[in-house]
C-alpha positions as CSV (number, residue, x, y, z in Angstrom):
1,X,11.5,-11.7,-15.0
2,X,12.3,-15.1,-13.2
3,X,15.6,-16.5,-12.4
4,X,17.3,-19.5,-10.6
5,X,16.9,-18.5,-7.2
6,X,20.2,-19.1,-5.4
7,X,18.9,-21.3,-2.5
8,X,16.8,-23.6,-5.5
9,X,13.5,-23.2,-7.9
10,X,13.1,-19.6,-9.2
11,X,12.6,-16.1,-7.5
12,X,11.0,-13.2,-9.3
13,X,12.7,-9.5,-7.2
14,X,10.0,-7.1,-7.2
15,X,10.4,-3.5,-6.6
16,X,9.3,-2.0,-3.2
17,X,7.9,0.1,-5.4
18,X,6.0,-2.5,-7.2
19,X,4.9,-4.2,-4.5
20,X,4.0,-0.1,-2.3
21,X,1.5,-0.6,-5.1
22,X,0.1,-4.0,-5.3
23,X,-0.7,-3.8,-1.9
24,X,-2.4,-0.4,-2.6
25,X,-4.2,-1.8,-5.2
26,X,-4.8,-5.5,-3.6
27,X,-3.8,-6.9,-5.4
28,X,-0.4,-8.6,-3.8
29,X,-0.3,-10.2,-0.5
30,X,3.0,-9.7,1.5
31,X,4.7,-12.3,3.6
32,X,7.4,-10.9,6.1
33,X,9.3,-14.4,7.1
34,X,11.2,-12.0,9.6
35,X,11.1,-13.3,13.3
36,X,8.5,-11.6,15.8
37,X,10.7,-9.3,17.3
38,X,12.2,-7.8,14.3
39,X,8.3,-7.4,13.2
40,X,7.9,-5.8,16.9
41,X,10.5,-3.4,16.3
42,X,9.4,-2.0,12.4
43,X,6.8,-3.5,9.8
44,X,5.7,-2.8,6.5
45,X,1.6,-1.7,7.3
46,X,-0.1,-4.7,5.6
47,X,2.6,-7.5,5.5
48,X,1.4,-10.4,6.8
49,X,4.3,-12.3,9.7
50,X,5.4,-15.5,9.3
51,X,8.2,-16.1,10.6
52,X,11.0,-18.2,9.0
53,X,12.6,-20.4,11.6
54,X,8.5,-22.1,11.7
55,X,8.4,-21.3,8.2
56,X,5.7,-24.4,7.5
57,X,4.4,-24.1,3.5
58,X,1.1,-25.5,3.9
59,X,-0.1,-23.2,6.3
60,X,0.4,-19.8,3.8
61,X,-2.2,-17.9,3.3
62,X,-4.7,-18.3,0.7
63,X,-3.6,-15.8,-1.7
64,X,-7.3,-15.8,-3.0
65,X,-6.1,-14.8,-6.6
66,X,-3.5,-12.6,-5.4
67,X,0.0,-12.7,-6.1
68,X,1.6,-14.1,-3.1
69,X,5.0,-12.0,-2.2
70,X,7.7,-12.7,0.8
71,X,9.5,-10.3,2.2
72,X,12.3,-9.9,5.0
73,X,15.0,-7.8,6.2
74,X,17.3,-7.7,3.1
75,X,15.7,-9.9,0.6
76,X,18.2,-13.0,1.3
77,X,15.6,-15.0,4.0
78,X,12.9,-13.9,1.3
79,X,14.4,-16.2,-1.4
80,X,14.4,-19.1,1.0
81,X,10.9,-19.0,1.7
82,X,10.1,-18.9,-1.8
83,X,12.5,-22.2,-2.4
84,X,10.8,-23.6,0.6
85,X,7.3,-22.8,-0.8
86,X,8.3,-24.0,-4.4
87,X,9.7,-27.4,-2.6
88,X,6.5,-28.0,-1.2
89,X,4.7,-27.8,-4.8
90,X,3.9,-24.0,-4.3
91,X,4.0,-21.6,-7.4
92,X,5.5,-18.9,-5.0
93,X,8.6,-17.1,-6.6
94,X,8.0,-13.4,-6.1
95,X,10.0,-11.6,-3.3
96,X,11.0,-7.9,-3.0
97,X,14.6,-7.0,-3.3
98,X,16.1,-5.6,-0.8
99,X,13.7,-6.4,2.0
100,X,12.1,-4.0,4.5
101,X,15.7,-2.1,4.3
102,X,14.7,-1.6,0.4
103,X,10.9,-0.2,1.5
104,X,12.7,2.6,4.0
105,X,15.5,3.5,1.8
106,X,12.5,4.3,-1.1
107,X,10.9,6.5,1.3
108,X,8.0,4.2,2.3
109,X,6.4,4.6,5.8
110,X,7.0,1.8,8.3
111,X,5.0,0.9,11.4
112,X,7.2,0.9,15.0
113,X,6.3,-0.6,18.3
């Protein structure tokens, strides 16, 4: 369900659970808008980087009928990439709540180093 994202358009919180499985299934592509060396340190396997502070909206990837999801450290940086996307004319409002803190706390595997 969608609702007025807080830093403007609309967001969509997805699960890490729902999106453990899209990306099983293919059929979401994740964003992490967290910097390079928070990547470094622990990433989801899968998530695409791109990191916020040269967040640029036109250079996204091609979701290629796939739902498009961002995704950061708690799920607030998330929200503004999907504001910044929607800005830009982007139909991008799905992010997953809580961020990669979320993913470990549901007992999902990271990647380190």
């Amino acid at each position: 369900m969608s609702e007025r994202n807080p830093f403007g358009g609309t967001i969509t919180h997805l699960s890490p659970a729902e999106v453990r499985q899209g990306l099983a299934d293919g059929t979401i592509i994740l964003v992490d808008v967290r910097e390079a060396n928070e990547i470094q340190a622990e990433r989801i396997p899968g998530a695409t980087p791109f990191p916020l502070s040269k967040f640029d909206p036109a250079a996204l990837p091609d979701p290629a009928g796939k739902r498009l999801v961002f995704s950061c450290r708690s799920g607030q940086r998330s929200q503004q990439a999907a504001a910044y996307a929607q800005k830009a004319g982007l139909p991008y409002e799905e992010h997953m709540k809580g961020g990669i803190i979320g993913w470990r706390e549901a007992g999902f595997e990271v990647e380190r180093g």
